[in-house]
VMD Tcl script that builds the backbone (N, CA, C; Angstrom):
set m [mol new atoms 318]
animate dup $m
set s [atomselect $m all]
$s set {name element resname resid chain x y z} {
  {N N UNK 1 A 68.911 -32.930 -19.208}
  {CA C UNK 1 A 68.308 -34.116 -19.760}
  {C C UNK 1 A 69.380 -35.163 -19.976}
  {N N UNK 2 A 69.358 -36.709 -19.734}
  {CA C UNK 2 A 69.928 -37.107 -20.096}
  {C C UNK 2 A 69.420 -38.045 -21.133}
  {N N UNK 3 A 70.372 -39.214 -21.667}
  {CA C UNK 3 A 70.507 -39.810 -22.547}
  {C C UNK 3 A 70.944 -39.702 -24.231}
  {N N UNK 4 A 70.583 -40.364 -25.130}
  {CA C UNK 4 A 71.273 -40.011 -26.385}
  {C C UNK 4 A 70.176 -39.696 -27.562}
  {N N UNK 5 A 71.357 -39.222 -28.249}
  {CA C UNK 5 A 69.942 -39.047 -29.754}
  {C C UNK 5 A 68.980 -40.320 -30.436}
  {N N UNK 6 A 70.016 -41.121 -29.975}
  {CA C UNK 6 A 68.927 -42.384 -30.259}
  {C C UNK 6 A 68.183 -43.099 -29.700}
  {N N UNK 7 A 68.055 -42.479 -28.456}
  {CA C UNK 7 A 67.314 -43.125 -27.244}
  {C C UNK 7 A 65.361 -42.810 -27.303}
  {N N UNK 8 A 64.914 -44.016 -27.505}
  {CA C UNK 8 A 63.367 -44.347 -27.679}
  {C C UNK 8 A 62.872 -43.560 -26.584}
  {N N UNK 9 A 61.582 -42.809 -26.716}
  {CA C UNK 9 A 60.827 -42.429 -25.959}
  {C C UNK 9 A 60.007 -42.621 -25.163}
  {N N UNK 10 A 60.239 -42.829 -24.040}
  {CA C UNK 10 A 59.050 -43.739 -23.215}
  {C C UNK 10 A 57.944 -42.587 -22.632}
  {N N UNK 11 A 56.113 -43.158 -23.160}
  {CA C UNK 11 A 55.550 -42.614 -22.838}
  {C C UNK 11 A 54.885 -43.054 -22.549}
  {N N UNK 12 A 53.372 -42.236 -21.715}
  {CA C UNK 12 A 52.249 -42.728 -21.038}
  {C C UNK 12 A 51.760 -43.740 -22.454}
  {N N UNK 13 A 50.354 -44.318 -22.406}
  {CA C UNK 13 A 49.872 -44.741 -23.835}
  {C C UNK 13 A 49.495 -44.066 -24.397}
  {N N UNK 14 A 49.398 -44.124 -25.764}
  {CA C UNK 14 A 48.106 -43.300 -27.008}
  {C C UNK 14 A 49.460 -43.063 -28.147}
  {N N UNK 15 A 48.680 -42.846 -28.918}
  {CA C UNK 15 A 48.788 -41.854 -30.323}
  {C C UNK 15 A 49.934 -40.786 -29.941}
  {N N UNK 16 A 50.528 -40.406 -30.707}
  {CA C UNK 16 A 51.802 -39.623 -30.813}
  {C C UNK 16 A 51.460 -38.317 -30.403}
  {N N UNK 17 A 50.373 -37.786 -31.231}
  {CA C UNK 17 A 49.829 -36.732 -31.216}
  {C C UNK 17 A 49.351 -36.531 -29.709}
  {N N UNK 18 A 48.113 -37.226 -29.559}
  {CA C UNK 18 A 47.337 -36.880 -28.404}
  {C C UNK 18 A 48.478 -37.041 -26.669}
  {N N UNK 19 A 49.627 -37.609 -26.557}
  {CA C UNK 19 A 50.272 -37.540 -25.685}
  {C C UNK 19 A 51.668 -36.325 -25.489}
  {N N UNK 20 A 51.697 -35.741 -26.722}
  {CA C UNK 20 A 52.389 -34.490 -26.423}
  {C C UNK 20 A 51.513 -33.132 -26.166}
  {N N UNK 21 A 50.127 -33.608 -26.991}
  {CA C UNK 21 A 49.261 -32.992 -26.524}
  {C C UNK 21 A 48.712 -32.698 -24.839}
  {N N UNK 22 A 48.885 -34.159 -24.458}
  {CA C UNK 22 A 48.558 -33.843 -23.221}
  {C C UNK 22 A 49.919 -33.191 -22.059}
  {N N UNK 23 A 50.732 -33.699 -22.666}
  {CA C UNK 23 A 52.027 -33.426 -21.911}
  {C C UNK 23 A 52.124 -31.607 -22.193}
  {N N UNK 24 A 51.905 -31.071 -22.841}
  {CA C UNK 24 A 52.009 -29.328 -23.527}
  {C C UNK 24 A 50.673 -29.796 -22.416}
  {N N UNK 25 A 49.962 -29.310 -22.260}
  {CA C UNK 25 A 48.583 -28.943 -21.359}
  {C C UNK 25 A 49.080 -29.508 -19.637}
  {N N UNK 26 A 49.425 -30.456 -19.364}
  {CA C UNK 26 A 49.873 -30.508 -18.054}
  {C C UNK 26 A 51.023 -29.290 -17.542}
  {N N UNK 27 A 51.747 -29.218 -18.589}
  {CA C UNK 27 A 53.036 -28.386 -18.392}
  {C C UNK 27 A 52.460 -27.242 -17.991}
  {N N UNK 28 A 51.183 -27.065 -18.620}
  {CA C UNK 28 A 50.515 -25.218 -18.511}
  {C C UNK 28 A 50.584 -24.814 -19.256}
  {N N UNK 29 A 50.913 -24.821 -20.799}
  {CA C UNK 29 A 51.462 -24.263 -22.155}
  {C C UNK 29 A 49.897 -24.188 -22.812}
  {N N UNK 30 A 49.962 -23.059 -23.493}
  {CA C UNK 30 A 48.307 -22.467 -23.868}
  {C C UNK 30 A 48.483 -23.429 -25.763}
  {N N UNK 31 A 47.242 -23.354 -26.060}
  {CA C UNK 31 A 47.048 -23.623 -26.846}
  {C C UNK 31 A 48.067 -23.140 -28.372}
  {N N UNK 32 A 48.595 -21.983 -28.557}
  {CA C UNK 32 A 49.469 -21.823 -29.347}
  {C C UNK 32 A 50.819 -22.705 -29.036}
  {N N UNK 33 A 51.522 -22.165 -27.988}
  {CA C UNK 33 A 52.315 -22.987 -28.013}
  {C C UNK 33 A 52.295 -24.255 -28.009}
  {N N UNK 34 A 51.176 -25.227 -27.728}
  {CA C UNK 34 A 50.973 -26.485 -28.186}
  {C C UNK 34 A 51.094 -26.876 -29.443}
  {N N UNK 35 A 50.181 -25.901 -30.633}
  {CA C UNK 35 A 50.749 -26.338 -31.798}
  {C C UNK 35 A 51.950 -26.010 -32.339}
  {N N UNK 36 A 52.619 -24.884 -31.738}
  {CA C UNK 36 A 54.162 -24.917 -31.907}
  {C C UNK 36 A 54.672 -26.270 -31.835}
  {N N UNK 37 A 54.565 -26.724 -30.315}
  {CA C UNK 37 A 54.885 -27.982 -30.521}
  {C C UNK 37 A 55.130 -29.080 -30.826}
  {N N UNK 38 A 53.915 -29.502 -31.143}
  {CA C UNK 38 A 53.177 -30.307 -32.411}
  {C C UNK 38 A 53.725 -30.207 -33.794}
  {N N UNK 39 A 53.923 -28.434 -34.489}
  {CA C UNK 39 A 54.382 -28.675 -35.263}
  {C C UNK 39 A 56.079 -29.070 -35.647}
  {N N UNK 40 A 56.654 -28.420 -34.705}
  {CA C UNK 40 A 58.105 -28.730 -34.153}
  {C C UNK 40 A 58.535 -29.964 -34.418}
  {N N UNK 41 A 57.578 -31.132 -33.791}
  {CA C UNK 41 A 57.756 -32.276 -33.903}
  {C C UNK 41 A 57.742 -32.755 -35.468}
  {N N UNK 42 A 56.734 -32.526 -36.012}
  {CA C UNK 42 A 56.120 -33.068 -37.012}
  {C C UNK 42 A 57.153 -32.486 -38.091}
  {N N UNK 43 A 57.484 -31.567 -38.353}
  {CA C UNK 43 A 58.371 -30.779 -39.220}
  {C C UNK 43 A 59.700 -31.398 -39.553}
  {N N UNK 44 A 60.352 -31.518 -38.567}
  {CA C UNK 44 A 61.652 -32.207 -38.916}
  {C C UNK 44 A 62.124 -33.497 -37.828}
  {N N UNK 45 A 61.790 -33.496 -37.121}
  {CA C UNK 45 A 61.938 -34.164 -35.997}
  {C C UNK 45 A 61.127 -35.606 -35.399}
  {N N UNK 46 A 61.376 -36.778 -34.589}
  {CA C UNK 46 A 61.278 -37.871 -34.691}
  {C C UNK 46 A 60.446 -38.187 -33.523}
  {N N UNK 47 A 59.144 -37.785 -33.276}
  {CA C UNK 47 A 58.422 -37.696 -31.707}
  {C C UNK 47 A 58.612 -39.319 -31.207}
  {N N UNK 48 A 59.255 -40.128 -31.904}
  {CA C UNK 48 A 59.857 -41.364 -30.634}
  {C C UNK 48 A 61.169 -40.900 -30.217}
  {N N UNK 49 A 61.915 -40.223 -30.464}
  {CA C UNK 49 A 63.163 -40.410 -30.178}
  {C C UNK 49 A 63.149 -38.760 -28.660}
  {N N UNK 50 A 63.785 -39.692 -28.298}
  {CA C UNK 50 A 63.636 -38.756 -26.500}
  {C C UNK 50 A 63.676 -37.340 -26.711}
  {N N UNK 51 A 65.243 -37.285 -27.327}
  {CA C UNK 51 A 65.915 -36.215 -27.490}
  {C C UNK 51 A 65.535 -35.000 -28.593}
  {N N UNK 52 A 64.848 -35.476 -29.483}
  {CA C UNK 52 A 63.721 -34.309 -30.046}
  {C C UNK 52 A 62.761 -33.851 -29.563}
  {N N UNK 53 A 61.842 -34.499 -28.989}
  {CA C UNK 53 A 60.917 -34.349 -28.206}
  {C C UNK 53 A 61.024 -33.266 -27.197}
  {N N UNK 54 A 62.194 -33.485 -26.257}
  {CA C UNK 54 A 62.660 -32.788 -25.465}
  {C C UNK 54 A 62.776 -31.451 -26.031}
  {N N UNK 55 A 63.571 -30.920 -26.837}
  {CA C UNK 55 A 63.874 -29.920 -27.395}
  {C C UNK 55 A 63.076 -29.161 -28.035}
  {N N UNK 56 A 62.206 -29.800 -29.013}
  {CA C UNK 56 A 61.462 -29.238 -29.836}
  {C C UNK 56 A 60.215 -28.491 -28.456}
  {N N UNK 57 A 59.950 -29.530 -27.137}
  {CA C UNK 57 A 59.091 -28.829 -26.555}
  {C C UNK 57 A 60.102 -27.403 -25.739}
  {N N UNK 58 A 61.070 -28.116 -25.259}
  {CA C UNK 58 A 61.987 -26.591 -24.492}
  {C C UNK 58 A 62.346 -25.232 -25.704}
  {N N UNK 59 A 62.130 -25.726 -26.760}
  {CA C UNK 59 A 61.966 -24.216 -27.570}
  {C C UNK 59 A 60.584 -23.700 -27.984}
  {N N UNK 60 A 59.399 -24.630 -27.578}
  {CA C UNK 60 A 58.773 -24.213 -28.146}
  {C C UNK 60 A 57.342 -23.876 -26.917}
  {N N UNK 61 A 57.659 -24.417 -25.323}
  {CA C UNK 61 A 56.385 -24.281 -24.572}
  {C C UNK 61 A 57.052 -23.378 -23.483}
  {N N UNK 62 A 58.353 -23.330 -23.436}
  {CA C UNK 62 A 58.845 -22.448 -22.419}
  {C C UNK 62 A 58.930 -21.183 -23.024}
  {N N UNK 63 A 58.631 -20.062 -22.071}
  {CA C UNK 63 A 58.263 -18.480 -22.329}
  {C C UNK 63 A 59.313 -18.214 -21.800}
  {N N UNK 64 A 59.895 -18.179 -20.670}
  {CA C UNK 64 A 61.116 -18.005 -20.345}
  {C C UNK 64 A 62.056 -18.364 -19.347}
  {N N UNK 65 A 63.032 -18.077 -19.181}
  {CA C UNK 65 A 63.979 -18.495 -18.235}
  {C C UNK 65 A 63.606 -19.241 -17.122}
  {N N UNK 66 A 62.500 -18.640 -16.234}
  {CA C UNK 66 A 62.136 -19.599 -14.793}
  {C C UNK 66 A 61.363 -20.421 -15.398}
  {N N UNK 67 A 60.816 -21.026 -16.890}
  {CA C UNK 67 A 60.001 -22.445 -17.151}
  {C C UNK 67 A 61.138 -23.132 -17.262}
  {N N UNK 68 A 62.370 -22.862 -17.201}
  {CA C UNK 68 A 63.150 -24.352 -18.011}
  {C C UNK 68 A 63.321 -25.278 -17.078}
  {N N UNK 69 A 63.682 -25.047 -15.789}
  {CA C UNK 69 A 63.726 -25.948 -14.949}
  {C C UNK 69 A 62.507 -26.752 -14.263}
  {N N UNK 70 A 61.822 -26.053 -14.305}
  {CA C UNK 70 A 60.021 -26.813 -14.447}
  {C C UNK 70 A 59.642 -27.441 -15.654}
  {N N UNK 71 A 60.286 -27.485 -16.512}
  {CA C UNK 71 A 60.015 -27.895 -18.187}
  {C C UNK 71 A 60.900 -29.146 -17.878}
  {N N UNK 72 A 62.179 -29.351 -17.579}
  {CA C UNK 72 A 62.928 -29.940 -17.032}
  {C C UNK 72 A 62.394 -31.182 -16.349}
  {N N UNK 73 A 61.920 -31.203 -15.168}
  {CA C UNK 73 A 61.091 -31.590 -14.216}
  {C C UNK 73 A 59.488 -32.342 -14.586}
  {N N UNK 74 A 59.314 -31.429 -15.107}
  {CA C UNK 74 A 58.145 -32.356 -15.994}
  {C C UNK 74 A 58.189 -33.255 -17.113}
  {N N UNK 75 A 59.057 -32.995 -17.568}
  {CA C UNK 75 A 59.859 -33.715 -18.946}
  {C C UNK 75 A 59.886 -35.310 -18.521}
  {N N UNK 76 A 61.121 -34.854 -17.678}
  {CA C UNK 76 A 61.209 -36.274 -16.677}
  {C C UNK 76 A 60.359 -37.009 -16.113}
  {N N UNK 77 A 59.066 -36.328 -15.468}
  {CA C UNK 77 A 58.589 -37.279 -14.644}
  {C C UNK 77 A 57.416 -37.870 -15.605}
  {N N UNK 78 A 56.805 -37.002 -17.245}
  {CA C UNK 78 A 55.698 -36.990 -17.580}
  {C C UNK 78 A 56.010 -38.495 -18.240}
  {N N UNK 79 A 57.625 -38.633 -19.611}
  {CA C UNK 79 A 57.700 -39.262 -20.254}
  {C C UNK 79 A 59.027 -40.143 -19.234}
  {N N UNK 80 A 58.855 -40.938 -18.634}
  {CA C UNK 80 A 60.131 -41.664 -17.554}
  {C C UNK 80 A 58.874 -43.130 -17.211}
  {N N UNK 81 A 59.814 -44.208 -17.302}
  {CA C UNK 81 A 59.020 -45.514 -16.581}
  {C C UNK 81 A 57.585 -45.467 -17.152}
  {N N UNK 82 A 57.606 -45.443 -18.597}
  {CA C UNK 82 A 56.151 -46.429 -19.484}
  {C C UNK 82 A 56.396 -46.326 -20.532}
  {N N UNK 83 A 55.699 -47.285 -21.423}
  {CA C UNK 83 A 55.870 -47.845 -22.585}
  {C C UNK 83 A 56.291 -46.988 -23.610}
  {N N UNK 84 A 57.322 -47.455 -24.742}
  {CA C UNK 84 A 57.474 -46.674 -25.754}
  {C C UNK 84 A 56.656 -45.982 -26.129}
  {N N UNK 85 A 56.775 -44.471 -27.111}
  {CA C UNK 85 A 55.500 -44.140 -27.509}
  {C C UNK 85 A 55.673 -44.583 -28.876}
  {N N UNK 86 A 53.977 -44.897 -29.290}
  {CA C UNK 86 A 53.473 -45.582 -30.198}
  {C C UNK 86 A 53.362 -44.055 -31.279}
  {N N UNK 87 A 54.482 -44.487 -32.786}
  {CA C UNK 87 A 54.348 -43.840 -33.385}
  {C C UNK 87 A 53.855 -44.422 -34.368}
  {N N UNK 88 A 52.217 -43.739 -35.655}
  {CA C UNK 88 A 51.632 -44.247 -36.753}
  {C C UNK 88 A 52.776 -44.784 -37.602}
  {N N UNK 89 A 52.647 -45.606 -38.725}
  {CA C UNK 89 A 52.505 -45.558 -39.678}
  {C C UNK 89 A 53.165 -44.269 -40.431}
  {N N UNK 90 A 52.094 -43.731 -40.572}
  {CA C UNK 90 A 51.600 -42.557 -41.578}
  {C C UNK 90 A 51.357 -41.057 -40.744}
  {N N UNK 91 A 52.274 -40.414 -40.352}
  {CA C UNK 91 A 51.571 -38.972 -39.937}
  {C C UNK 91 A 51.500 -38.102 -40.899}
  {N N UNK 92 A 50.472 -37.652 -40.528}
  {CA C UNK 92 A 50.002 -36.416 -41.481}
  {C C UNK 92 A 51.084 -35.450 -40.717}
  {N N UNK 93 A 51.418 -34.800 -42.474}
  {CA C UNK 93 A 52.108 -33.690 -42.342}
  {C C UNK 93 A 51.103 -32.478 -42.255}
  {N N UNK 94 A 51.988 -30.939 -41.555}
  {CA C UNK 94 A 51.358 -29.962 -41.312}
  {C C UNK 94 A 51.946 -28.829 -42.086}
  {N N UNK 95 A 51.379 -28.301 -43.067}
  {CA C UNK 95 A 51.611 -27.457 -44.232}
  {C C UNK 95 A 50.908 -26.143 -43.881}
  {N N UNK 96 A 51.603 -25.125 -43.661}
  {CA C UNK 96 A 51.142 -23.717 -43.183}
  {C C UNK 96 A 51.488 -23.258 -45.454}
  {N N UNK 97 A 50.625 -22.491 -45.424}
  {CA C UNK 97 A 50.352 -21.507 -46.490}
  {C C UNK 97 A 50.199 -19.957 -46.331}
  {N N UNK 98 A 50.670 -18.994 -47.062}
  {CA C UNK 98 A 49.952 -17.705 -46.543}
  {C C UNK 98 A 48.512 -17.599 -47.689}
  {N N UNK 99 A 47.397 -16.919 -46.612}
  {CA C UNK 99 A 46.419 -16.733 -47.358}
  {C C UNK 99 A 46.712 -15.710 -48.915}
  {N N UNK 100 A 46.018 -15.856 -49.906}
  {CA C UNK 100 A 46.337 -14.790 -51.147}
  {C C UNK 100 A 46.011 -12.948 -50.646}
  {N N UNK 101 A 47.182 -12.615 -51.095}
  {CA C UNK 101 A 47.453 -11.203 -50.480}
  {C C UNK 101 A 47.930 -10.995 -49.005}
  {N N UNK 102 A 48.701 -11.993 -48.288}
  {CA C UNK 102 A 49.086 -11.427 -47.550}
  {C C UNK 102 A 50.793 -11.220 -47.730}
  {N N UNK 103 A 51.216 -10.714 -47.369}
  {CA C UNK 103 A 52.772 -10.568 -47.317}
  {C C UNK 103 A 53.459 -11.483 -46.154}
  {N N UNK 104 A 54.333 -12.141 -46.755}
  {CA C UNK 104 A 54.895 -13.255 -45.770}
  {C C UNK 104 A 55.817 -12.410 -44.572}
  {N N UNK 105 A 55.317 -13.186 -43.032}
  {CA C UNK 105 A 55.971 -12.306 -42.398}
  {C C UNK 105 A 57.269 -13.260 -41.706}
  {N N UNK 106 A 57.899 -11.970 -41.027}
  {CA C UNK 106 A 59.438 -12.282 -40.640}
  {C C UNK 106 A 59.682 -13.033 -39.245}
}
mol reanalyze $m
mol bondsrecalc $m
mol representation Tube
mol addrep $m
């Protein structure tokens, strides 16, 4: 990947959400690992800025070794040549809880 940590994210249009959304579903990444994704982002990380984006999806939609270079590849061509992506305002944060009685797992 290139560029820097501070380098803006250029994406198709929409909502923050719904375009990593679609980008995790083009890639082939099932529905869990999408909200991995999603939450990846949302957790600590800056879904305009290239270089999180990037990462948070290469740890979190690739299964293994032969996706990275297809993760790679799509990366590039999905978010490359269009408009910044449009981040809210206000994102809702995503707060996992354990239900009462379960034991927190490892």
């Amino acid at each position: 990947m290139t560029g820097v940590r501070g380098a803006r994210l250029a994406a198709p249009a929409g909502d923050a959400d719904a375009v990593l959304v679609r980008f995790a579903h083009r890639f082939g990444a099932g529905s869990d690992r999408t909200l991995a994704f999603l939450a990846a982002v949302a957790a600590a990380l800056d879904a305009g800025h290239r270089a999180d984006v990037y990462w948070a999806g290469r740890l979190t939609l690739c299964g293994s070794r032969a996706e990275l270079d297809r993760y790679d590849e799509a990366f590039a061509a999905y978010f490359s040549g269009h408009a910044p992506l449009r981040i809210p305002a206000s994102r809702p944060r995503l707060t996992l809880a354990a239900l009462a009685g379960e034991a927190p797992r490892d």
